[in-house]
N, C-alpha and C positions, 0 to 999 in steps of 0.2 A: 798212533799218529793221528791227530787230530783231522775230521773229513774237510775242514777248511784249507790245509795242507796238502789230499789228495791227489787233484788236479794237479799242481806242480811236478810235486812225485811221480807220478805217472810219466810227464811228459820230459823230464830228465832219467828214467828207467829206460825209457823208448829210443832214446836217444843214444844212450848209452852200446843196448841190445840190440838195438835194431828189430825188436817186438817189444809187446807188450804180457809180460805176467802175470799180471790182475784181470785178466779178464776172465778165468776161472775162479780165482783164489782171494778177494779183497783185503790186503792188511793181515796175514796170519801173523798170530804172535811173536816168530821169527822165520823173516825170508831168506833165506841164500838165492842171490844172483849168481854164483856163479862165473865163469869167466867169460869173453867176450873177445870175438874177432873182427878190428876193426880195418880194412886199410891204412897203408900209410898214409901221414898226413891227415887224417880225422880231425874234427872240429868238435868238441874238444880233445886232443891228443890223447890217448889213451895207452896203457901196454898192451902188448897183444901176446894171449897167450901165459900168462903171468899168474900166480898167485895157489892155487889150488894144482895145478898140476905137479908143483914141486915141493909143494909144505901139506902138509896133514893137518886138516883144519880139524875144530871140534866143538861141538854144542855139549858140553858137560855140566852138568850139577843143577841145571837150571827147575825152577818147575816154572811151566807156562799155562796159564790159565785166565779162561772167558773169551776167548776168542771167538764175534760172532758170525762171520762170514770167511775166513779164512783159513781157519783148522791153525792148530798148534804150532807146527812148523812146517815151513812150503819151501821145497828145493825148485831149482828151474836152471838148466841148464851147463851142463860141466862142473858140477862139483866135483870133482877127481879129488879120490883119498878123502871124504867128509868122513868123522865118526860121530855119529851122535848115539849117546850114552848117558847113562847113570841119571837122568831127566824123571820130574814128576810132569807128564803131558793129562791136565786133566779139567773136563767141561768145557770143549772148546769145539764149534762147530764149523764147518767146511762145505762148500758148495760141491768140492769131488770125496776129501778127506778132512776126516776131524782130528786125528792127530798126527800121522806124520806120513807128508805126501811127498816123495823123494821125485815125483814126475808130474805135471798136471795133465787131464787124461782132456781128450778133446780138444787139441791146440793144432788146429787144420795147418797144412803146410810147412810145420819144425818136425824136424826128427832130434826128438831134445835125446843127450848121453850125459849120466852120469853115471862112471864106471866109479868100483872101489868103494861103493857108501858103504858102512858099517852102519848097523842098528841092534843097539845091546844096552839088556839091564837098564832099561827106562820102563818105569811104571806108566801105562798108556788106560786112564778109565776114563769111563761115563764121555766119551767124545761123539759128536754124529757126523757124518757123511748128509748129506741131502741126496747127491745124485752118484754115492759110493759109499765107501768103507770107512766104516768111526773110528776104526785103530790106525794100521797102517795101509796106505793105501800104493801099492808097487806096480808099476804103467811099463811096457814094454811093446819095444817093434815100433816102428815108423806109424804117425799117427794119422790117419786120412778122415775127412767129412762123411 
């Protein structure tokens, strides 16, 4: 995504989630958002509850690469049932993980859940972490400051 685009991005993600995701992770090669609880009556109306928890999504076949602040691929939040597979994830670096960060670590205040992720038969090289793990990086337990 273009960084002149960013700023928008951001502030329709926010809106959406009701946090922000990039504040660990900027731009990974592919982001899952994940699903989102909004009240009824939201601005913009949203489903609630929708999407991942009853269909089996999939990041397959893909190779991702050069990623420089965001690692390979960033989950965040309720991906129920994600598989990601059969992926070449390679030279792409990450401020927690360089290639595939199914949690982001240091998000004061969420206790982010994603049950059921699958990770298989994905070729994962030459990825870095800055302040974690250059492959894959798996975050657990309620997260505090």
């Amino acid at each position: 995504m273009p960084f002149t685009r960013l700023a928008f991005w951001h502030q329709k993600i926010n809106t959406l989630l009701g946090g922000d995701p990039f504040t660990a992770n900027e731009n990974p090669g592919i982001m899952v958002l994940g699903q989102t609880n909004q009240p009824a009556g939201a601005n913009p109306p949203t489903p609630v509850d929708v999407g991942f928890a009853s269909t089996i999504s999939r990041i397959d076949g893909f190779q991702i690469k050069g990623s420089i602040a965001g690692g390979g691929i960033g989950v965040w939040h309720k991906a129920n049932n994600l598989r990601i597979s059969n992926n070449r994830i390679i030279g792409n670096q990450g401020s927690f993980v360089g290639g595939i960060g199914p949690r982001r670590a240091r998000d004061p205040g969420h206790a982010l859940r994603e049950p059921n992720i699958t990770i298989e038969y994905n070729q994962i090289l030459k990825n870095g972490g800055v302040n974690g793990p250059g492959g894959i990086g798996i975050f657990t337990g309620p997260v505090t400051t």
